[in-house]
C-alpha positions in Angstrom: 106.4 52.6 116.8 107.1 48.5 117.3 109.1 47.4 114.7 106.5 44.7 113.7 104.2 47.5 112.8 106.4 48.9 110.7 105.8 46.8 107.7 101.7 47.0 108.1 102.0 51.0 108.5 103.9 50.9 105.2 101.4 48.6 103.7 98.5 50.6 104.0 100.2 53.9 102.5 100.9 52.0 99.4 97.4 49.8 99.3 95.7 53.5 99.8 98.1 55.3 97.3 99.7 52.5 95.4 101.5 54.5 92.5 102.5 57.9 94.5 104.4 60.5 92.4 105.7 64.1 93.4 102.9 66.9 92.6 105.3 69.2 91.3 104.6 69.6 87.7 108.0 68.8 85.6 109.3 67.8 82.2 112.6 66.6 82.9 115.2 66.2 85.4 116.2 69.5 84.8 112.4 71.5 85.0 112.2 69.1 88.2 115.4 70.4 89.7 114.4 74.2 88.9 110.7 73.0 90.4 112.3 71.9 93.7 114.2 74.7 94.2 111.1 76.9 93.6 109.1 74.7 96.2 111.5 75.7 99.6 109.7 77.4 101.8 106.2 77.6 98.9 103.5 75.2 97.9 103.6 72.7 95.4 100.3 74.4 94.3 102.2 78.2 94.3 104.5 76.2 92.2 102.8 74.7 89.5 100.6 78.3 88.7 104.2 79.4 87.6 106.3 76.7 86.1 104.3 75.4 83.1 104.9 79.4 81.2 108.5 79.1 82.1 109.0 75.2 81.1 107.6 76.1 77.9 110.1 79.1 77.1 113.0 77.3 79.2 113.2 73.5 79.7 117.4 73.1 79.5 119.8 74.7 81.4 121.0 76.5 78.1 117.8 78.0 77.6 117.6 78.9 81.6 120.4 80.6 81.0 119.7 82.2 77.9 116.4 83.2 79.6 118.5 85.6 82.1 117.6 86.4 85.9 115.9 89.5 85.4 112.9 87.4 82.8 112.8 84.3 85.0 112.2 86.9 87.8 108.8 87.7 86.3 107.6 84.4 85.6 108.4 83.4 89.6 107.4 86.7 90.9 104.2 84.9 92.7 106.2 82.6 94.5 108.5 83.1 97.9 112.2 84.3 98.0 111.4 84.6 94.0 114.5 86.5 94.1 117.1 84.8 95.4 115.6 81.8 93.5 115.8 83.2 90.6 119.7 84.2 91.5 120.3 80.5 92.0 118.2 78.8 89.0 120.4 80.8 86.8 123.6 80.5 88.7 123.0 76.2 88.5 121.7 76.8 84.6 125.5 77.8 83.8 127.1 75.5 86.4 125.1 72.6 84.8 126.2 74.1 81.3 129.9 74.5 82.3 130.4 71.2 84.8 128.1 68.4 83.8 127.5 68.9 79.7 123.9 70.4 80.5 122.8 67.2 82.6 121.4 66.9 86.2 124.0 64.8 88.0 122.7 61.5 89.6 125.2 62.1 92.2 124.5 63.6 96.0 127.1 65.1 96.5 127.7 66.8 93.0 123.8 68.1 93.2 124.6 69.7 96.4 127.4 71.9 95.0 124.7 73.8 92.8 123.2 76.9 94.2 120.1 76.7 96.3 120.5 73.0 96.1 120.5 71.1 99.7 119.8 68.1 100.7 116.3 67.7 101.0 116.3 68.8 96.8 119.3 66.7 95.9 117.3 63.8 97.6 114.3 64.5 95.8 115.8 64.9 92.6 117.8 61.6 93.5 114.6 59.8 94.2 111.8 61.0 91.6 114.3 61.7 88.4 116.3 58.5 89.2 114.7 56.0 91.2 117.0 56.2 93.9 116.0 55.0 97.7 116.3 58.1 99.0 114.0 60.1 101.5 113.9 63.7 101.7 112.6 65.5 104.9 110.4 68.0 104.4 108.2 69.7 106.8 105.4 66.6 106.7 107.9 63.8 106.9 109.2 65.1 109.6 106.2 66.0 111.3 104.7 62.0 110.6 108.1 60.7 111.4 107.9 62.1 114.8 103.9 61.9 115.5 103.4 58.4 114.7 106.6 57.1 116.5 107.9 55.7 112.9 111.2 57.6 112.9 111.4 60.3 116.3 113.8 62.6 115.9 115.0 66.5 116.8 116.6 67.4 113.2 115.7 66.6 109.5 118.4 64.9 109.4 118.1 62.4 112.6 114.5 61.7 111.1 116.3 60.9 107.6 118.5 58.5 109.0 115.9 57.1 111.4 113.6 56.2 108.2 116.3 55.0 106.0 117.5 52.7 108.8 113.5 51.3 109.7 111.9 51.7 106.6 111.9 47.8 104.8 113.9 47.4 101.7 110.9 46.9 99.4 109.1 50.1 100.7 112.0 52.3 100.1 111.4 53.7 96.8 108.6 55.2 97.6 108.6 56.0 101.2 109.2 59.5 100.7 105.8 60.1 98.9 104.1 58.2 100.7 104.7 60.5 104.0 104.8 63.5 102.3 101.2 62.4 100.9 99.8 61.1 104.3 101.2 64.6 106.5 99.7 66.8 103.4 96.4 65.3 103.5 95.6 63.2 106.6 98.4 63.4 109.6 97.8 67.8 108.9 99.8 70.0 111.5 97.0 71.5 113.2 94.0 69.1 112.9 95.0 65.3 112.1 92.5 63.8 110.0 93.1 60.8 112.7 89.2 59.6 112.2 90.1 58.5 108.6 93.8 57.3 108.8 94.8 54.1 107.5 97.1 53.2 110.0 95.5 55.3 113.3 95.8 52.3 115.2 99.4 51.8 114.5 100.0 55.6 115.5 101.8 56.4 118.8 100.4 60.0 118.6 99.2 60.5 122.0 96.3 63.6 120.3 94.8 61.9 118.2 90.9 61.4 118.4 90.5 57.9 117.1 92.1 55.0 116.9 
């Protein structure tokens, strides 16, 4: 994608979706970080069936922890790797406890020491619970990213660079929503909803159907 288009492609995102949020359902940083972790490899919607019984009995990392593996088990049992989540959900619970006085870092670096926490989560945490510029790659962003010529690249992490580096200072804050939102319900994997995009004509997507 020119460079000069950059700035209209991010333009239309927002004048189409001008107050995006995450759709994971949350209460606090905390519920937020516990919903991200849950969302790896599962849908947002999977997600949300789940989370609002367990926020209710356990919205802290004390309570997480009082909760215990083996009863957060059953309240995530619908969702992926419920077991290994559940493993780490409790495992951060009592490193949050222990290290950071019950609190979700706003620190990179620190969120990625928890268990089951990454990048793509810290970012997400970084950016939705604390305003932060930050752009997690997921599997949309990084499919738009590459499709539409915006930020081409071979790993999640070349893509987040690329966008960080291209995407204008006053779009930044919610860049990451914005692409999540556009590869989740226009720019789809299989069949591109190219005949109603915003910014088809700005695409370098060599399949799509309209322009």
């Amino acid at each position: 994608m020119k460079k000069a288009d950059i700035d209209p492609f991010y333009a239309r995102l927002a004048r189409h979706s001008p107050e995006p949020r995450t759709e994971l359902e949350y209460v606090n940083p905390f519920t937020l970080l516990v919903a991200v972790v849950l969302s790896a490899q599962a849908t947002d919607v999977g997600v949300n069936k789940a989370t609002p019984a367990l926020f209710t009995e356990a919205s802290t990392p004390a309570d997480m922890a009082a909760l215990g593996e083996a009863k957060l088990r059953r309240y995530i049992k619908t969702i992926g790797l419920y077991n290994t989540k559940a493993k780490n959900i409790i495992a951060l619970s009592r490193m949050l406890i222990e290290n950071h006085d019950g609190e979700v870092p706003n620190d990179r670096a620190l969120l990625e020491k928890l268990p089951g926490v990454g990048r793509k989560t810290a970012n997400v945490v970084l950016n939705v619970a604390f305003g932060a510029e930050t752009i997690a790659v997921d599997t949309h962003i990084f499919r738009v990213s590459n499709r539409t010529g915006l930020a081409p690249g071979k790993t999640p992490l070349e893509v987040e660079k690329g966008l960080v580096k291209r995407t204008p200072p006053k779009w930044k804050r919610h860049a990451h929503h914005w692409l999540i939102l556009h590869g989740r319900y226009t720019c789809k994997a299989r069949k591109p909803l190219c005949e109603s995009c915003v910014v088809a004509d700005l695409c370098r997507f060599k399949g799509k159907t309209t322009i």
